[in-house]
ROFI-909714 format. One record per residue (C-alpha): chain; residue number from 1; x, y, z. Coordinates in steps of 0.05 Angstrom, whole numbers. Layout:
residues N
pt unit:A pos:NUM X:X Y:Y Z:Z
...
end
This chain:
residues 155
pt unit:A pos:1 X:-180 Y:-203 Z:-295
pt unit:A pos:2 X:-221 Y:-135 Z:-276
pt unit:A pos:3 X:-186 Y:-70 Z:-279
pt unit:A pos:4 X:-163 Y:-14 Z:-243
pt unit:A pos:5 X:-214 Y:32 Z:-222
pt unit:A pos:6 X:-205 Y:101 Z:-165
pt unit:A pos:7 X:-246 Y:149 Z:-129
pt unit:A pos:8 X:-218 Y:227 Z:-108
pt unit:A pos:9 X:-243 Y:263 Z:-62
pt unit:A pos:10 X:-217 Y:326 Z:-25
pt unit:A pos:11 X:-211 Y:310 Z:44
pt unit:A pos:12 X:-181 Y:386 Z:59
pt unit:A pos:13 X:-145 Y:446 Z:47
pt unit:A pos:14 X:-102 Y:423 Z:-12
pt unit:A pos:15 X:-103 Y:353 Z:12
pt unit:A pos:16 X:-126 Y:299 Z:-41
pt unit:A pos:17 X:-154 Y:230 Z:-20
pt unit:A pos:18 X:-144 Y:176 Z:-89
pt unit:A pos:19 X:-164 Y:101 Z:-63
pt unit:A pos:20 X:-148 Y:57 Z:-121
pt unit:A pos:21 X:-185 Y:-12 Z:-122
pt unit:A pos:22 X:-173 Y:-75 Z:-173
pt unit:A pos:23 X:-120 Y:-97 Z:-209
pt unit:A pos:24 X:-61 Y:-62 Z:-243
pt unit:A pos:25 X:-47 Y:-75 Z:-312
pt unit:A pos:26 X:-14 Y:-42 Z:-369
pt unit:A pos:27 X:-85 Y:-36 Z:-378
pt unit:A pos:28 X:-91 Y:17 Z:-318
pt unit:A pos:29 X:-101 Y:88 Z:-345
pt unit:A pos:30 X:-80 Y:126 Z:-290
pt unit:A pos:31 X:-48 Y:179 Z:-341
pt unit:A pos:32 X:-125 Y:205 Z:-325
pt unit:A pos:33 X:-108 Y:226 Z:-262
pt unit:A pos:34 X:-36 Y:253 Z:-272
pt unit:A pos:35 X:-53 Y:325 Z:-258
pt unit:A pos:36 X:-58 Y:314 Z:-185
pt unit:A pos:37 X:-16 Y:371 Z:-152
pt unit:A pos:38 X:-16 Y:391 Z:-67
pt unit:A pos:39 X:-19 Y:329 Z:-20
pt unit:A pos:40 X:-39 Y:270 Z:-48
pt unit:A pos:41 X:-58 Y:201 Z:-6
pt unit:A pos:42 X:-65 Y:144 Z:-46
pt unit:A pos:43 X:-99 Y:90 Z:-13
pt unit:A pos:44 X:-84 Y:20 Z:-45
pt unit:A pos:45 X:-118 Y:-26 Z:5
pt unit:A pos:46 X:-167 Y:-42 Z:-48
pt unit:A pos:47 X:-108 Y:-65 Z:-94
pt unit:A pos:48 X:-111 Y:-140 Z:-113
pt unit:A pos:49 X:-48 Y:-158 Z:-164
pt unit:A pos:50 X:-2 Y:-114 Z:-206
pt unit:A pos:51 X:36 Y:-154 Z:-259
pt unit:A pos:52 X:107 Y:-125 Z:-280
pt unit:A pos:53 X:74 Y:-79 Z:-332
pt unit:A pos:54 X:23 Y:-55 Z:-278
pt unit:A pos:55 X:90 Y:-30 Z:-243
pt unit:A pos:56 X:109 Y:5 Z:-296
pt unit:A pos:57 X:46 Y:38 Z:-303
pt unit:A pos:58 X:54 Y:58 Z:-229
pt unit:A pos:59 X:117 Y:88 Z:-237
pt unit:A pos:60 X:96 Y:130 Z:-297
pt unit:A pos:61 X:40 Y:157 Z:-257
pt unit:A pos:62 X:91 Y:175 Z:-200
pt unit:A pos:63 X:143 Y:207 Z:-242
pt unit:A pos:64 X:83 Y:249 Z:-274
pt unit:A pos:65 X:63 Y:278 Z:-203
pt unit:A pos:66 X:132 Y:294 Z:-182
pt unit:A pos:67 X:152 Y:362 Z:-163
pt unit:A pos:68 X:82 Y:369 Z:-160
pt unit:A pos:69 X:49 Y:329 Z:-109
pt unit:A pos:70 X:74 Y:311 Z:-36
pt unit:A pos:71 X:59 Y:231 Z:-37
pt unit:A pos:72 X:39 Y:188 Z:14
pt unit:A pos:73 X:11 Y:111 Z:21
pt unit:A pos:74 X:-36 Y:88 Z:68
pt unit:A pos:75 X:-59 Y:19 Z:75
pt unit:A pos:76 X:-10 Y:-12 Z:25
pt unit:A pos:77 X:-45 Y:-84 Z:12
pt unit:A pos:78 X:9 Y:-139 Z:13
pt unit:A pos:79 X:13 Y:-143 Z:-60
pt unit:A pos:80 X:39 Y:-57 Z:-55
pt unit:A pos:81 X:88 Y:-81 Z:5
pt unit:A pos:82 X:108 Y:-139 Z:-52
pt unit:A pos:83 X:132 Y:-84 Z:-97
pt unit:A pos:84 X:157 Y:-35 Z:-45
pt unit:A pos:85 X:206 Y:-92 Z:-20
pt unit:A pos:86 X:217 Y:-120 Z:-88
pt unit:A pos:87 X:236 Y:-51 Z:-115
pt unit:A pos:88 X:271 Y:8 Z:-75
pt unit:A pos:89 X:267 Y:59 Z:-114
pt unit:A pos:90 X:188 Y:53 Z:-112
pt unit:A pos:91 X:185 Y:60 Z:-36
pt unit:A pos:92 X:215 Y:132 Z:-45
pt unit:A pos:93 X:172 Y:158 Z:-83
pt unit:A pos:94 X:124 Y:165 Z:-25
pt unit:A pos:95 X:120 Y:158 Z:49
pt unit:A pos:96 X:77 Y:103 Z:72
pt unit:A pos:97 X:35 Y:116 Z:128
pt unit:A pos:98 X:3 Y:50 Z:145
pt unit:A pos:99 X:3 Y:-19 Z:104
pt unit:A pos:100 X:-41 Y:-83 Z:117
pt unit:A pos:101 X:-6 Y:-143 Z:145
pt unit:A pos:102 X:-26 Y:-212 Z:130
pt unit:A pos:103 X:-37 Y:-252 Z:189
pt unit:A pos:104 X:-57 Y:-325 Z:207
pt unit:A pos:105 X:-84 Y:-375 Z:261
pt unit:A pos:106 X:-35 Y:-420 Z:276
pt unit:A pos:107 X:-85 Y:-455 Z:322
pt unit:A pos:108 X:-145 Y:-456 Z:264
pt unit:A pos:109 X:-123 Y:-429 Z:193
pt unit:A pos:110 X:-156 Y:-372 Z:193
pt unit:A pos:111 X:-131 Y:-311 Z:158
pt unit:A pos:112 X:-141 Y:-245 Z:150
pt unit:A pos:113 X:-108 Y:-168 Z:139
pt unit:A pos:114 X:-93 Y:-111 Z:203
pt unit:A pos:115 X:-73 Y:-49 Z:190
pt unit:A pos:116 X:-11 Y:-34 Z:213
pt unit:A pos:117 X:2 Y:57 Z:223
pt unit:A pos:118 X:69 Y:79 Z:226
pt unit:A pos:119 X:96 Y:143 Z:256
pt unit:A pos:120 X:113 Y:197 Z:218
pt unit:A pos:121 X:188 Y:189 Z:200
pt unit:A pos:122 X:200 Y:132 Z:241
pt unit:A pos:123 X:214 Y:61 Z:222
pt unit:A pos:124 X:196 Y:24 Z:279
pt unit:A pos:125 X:139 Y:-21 Z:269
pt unit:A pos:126 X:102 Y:-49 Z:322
pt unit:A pos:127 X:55 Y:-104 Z:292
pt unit:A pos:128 X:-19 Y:-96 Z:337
pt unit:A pos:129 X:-35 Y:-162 Z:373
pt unit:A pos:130 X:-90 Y:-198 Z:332
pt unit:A pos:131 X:-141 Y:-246 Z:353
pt unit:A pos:132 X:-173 Y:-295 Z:308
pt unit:A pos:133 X:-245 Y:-290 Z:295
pt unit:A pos:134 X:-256 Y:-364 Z:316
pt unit:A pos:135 X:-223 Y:-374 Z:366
pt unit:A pos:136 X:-193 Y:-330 Z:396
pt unit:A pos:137 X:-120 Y:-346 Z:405
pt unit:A pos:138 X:-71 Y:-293 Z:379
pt unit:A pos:139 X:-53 Y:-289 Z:298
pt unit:A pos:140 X:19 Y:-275 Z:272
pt unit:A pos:141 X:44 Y:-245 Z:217
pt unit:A pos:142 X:39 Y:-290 Z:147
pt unit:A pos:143 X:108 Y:-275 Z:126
pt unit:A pos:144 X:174 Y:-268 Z:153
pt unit:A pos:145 X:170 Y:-208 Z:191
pt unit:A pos:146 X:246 Y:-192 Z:163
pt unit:A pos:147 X:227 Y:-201 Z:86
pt unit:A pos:148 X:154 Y:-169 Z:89
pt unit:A pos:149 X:178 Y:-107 Z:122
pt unit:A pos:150 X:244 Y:-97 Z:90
pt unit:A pos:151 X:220 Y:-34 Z:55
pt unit:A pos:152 X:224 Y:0 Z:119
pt unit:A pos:153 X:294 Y:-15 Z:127
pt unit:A pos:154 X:326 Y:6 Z:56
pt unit:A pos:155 X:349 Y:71 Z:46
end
């Protein structure tokens, strides 16, 4: 199992850009970058498992930037969307901007990821049409649509 590994970048005037790739682990040492402060974006499309230790991890990394950094998610892999459902409190910490959706071929089997963007503040979710690669007909989404984005409905 690899690890956890990030790049930062500033991608403007107080406006932080962390994309976090691999796995996380109780392993994860994110405590590294805990002195994040302004507008962070933490991009986790990269983000391949996170056992139940990982989470905690995660959430020790978010308590240490808050009342110091404005959070938001973009492109939230399925395993992130996992956790956001799975655990409410997680999907306050920050506002997610856009997630990846898993789709499939019911035609062919094939499968892959869209990014789905959401509108600041809103909770509507309109899931882009999707062609296959092969051929051609239109994908749907993996997962009940209901369970997969139920983090947009809890308050």
């Amino acid at each position: 199992m690899g690890g956890l590994t990030w790049k930062i970048r500033k991608i403007g005037d107080g406006v932080t850009h962390v994309a976090l790739s691999g796995v996380i682990t109780e392993a994860a040492r994110l405590d590294q970058i805990s002195n994040l402060a302004g507008n962070v974006i933490v991009d986790f499309a990269e983000v391949t498992q996170i056992n139940s230790l990982g989470v905690r991890v995660l959430l020790g990394w978010l308590d240490a930037l808050e009342g110091r950094a404005k959070l938001e998610a973009e492109r939230c892999s399925p395993v992130i969307v996992m956790q956001l459902n799975m655990l409410p409190g997680l999907a306050r910490r920050f506002s997610v901007r856009s997630f990846l959706a898993p789709m499939e071929c019911e035609t062919c089997s094939e499968d892959r990821e869209t990014l789905v963007e959401l509108e600041p503040g809103s909770r509507d979710v309109q899931i882009p049409v999707t062609r296959c690669n092969t051929c051609g007909e239109p994908m749907t989404l993996a997962e009940p649509e209901d369970r997969y984005l139920a983090f947009l409905t809890d308050e």
